[in-house]
C-alpha positions in Angstrom: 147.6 175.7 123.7 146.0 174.5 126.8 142.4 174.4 125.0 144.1 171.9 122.2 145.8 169.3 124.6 142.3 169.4 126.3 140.8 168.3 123.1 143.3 166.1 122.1 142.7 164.9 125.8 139.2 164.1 125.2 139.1 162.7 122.5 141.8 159.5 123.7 139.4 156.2 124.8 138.4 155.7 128.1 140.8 154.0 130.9 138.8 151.2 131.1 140.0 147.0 130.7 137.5 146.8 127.8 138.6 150.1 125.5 142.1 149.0 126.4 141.9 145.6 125.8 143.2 144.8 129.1 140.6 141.9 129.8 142.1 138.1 129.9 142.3 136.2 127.0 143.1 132.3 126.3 145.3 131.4 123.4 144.0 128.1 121.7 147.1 126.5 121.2 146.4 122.7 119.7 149.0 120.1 119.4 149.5 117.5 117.1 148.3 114.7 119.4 145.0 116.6 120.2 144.2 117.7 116.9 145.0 114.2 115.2 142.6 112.7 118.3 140.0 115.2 117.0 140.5 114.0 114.0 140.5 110.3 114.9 136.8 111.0 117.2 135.2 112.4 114.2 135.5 109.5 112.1 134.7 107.2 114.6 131.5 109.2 115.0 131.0 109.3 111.4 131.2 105.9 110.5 129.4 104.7 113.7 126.3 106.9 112.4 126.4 105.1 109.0 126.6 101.8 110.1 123.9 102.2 112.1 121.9 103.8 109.8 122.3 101.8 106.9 121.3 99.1 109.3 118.1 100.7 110.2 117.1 101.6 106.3 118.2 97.9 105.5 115.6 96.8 108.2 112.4 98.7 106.2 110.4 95.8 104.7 109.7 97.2 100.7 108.0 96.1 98.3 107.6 97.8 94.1 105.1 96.7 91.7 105.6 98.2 88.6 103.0 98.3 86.3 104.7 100.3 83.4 104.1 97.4 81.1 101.1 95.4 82.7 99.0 98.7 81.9 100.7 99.3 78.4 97.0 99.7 76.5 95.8 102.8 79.2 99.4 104.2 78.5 98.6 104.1 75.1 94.9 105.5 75.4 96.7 108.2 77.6 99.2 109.7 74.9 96.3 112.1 73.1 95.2 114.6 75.5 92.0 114.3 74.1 90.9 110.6 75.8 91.8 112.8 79.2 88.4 112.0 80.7 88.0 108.1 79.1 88.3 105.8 82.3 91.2 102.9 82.0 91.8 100.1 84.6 94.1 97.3 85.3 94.5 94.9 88.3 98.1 93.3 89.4 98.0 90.4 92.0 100.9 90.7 94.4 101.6 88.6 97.2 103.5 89.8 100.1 106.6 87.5 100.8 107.2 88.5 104.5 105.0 90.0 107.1 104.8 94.3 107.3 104.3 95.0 110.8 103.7 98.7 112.2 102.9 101.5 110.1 102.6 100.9 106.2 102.5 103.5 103.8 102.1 103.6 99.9 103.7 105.9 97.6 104.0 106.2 94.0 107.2 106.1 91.9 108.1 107.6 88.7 111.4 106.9 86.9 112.7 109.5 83.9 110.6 112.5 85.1 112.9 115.5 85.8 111.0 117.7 88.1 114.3 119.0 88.6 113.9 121.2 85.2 114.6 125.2 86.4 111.7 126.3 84.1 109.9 123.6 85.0 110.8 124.8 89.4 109.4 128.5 88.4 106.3 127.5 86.9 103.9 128.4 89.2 101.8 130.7 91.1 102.6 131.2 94.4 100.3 134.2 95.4 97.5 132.1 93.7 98.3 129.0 95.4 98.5 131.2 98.4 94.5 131.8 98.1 95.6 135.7 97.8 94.7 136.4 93.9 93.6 132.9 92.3 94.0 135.0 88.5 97.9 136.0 89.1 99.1 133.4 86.4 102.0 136.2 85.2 105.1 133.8 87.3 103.8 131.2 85.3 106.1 130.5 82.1 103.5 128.0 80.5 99.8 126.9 81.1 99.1 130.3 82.2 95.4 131.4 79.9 93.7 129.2 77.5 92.8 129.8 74.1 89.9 132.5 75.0 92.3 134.4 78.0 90.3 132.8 81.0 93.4 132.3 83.6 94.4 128.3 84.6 93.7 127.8 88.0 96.5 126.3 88.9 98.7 127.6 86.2 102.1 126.4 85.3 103.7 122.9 84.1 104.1 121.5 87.4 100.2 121.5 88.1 99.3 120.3 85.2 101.3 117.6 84.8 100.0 116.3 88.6 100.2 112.3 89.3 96.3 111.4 89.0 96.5 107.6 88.7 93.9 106.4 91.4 95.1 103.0 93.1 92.8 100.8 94.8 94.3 98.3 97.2 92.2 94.7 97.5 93.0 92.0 100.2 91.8 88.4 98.2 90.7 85.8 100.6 89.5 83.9 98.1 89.4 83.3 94.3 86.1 85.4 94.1 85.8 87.4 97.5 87.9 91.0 97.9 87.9 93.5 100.6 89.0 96.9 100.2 92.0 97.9 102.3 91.4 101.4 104.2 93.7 103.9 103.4 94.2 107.4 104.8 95.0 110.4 102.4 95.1 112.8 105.2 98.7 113.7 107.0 100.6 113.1 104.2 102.2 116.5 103.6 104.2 118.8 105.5 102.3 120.9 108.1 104.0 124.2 106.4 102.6 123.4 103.5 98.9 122.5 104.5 98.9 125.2 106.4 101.1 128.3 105.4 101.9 128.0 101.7 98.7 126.9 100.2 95.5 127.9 100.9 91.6 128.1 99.4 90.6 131.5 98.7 88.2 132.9 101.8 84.9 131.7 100.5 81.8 129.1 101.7 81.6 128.0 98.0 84.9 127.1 96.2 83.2 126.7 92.9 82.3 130.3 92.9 85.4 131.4 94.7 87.3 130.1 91.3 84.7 131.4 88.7 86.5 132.8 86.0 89.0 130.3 85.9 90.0 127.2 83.4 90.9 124.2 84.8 94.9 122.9 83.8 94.5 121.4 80.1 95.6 117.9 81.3 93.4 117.8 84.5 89.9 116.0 84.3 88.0 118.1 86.2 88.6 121.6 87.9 90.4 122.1 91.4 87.2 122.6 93.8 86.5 118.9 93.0 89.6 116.6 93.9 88.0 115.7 96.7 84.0 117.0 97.4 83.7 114.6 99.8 85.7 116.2 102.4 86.1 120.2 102.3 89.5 120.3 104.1 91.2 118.0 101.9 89.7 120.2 98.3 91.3 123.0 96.3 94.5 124.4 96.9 94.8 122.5 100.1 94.2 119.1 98.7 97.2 116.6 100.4 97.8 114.7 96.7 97.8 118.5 94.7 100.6 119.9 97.6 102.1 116.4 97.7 103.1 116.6 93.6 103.6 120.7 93.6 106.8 119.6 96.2 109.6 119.2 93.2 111.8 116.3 93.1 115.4 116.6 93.2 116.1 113.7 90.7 114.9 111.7 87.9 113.1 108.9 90.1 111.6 109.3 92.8 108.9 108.5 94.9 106.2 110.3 97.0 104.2 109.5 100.1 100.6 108.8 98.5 98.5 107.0 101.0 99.0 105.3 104.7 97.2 102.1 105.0 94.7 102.1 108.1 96.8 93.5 100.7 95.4 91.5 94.1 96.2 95.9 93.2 93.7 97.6 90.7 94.7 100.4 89.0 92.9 103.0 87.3 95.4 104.3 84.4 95.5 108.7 84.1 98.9 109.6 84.2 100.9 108.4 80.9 104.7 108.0 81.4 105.7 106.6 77.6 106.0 110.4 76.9 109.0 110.6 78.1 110.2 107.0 78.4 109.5 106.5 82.1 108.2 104.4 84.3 105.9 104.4 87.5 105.4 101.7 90.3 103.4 101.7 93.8 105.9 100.7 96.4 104.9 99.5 99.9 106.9 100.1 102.8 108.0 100.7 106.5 109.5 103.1 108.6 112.3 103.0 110.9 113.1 105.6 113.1 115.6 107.2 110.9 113.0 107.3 107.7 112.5 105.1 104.7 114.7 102.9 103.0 116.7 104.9 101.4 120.7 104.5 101.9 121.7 108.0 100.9 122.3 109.6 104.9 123.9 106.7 106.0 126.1 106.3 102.9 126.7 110.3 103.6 128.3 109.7 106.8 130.0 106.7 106.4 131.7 107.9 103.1 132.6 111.3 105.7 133.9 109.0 108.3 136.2 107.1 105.8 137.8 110.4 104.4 138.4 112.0 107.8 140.3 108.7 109.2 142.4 108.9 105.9 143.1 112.6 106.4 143.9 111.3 110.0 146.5 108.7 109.0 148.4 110.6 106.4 148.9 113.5 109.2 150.0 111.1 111.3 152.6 109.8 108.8 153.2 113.3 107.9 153.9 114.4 112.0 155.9 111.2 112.8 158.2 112.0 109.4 159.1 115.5 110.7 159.7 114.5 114.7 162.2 111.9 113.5 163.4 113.9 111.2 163.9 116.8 113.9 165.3 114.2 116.4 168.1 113.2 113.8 168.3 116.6 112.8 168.1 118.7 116.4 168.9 122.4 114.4 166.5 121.5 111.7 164.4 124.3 111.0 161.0 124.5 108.0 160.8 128.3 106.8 157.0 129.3 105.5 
């Protein structure tokens, strides 16, 4: 008997404030006035961000030349795969109507192209754009081996269905005298991306690091020479390829292209009256909240809007009952 109470004895919790639950606790207890004024601060906030930052993206200085239509004869040379390495140019004069101070940077836009497309997401190769095994094209749903089995390097649709149009940008000071405007291609993509997700294989010599590879069917020339000019900006880690192989959430979008260092020549490649789209170079600013898109600032002030009209009816809602309990002292709501 004594040997089971000293069991049951030992095995009780200790006599402590914590295995008791003995330690002091606070009760949240909100009232209506502090949680309507909670309420009431959040919107403020909310709408106070948009305003402000539909301000800002309304102060970017943009300008889009599309060329869709202007370039209609290289669009049409473009829709057989065969003319892939025939050379087409156009040139667009544009005149800027207001001044762009600060930074300026160029992008390119497409309109109708659904990047967005799950099998279109999945196609690709992440261990080969990882440098790890440039033949690993089995993730890749399409463009994975040409006709013969030699493995696409890159594989998959999105690679080979990268933007190549090359845009020059001219400054006219006169009716027969043009001066090329620098641009920089470098620092346009994200520094994970440059420097984690894709990478060369370990080699001296890409051209023999991707022996045994095809280039993608709609690509003019293989991936170790987008840019032979400058080794850190070739192959996997070229800033255009990584800048196209980030997927767009929507139809039209835009992507950063080039940051300038003002009549537009164009040298045709990438043909959009496939899919009845469209594609424009837009010019623009930066604010300190981004580009000139008003989605963010819509965001909030469509969040602030709702939350002051939750606010309100709860209000209406808590003024109702107290009259109602101050007519009605014994009044009682059962849940």
């Amino acid at each position: 008997m004594e040997k089971s109470s000293q069991v049951w004895w030992s095995l009780l919790p200790d006599n402590t404030a914590l295995k008791q639950q003995r330690l002091p606790a606070y009760r949240l207890q909100l009232s209506a006035s502090k949680v309507l004024s909670g309420f009431f601060a959040t919107g403020a906030l909310c709408l106070g961000m948009g305003i402000i930052l539909l301000l800002s993206a309304k102060s970017t200085k943009e300008i889009e030349i599309n060329y869709t239509n202007i370039c209609a004869n290289c669009a049409k040379l473009r829709e057989n795969a065969i003319n892939f390495d025939k050379k087409c140019s156009c040139s667009i004069p544009f005149y800027l109507p207001e001044t762009m101070q600060g930074n300026v940077y160029m992008y390119y836009k497409l309109y109708g192209f659904h990047q967005n497309l799950y099998h279109y997401i999945l196609s690709r190769s992440n261990s080969q754009l990882m440098g790890k095994n440039i033949k690993d094209v089995e993730r890749c749903d399409s463009f994975k081996k040409t006709h013969n089995g030699t493995p696409i390097c890159p594989c998959g649709a999105i690679a080979n269905s990268m933007f190549n149009d090359t845009i020059i940008l001219l400054y006219n000071i006169n009716s027969s005298i043009y001066i090329k405007v620098p641009m920089l291609s470098s620092g346009i993509t994200w520094w994970s991306d440059k420097f984690i997700k894709f990478q060369n294989p370990n080699s001296n010599d890409l051209s023999s690091a991707f022996a045994g590879t095809a280039k993608p069917p709609n690509w003019p020339k293989p991936i170790y020479e987008l840019d032979e000019k400058d080794l850190g900006n070739n192959g996997f880690i070229n800033e255009d390829f990584i800048v196209w192989m980030r997927t767009a959430a929507f139809p039209t979008f835009k992507k950063l292209h080039r940051q300038l260092n003002r009549v537009q020549h164009f040298t045709e490649d990438f043909p959009v009256t496939r899919f009845q789209g469209e594609k424009s170079v837009v010019l623009s600013t930066l604010t300190w909240s981004g580009g000139s898109s008003l989605f963010l600032g819509l965001a909030y002030t469509v969040t602030g809007a709702v939350t002051w009209l939750a606010s309100f009816s709860m209000m209406a809602i808590h003024l109702m009952l107290a009259k109602r309990k101050m007519f009605f002292p014994n009044y009682k709501v059962k849940l």
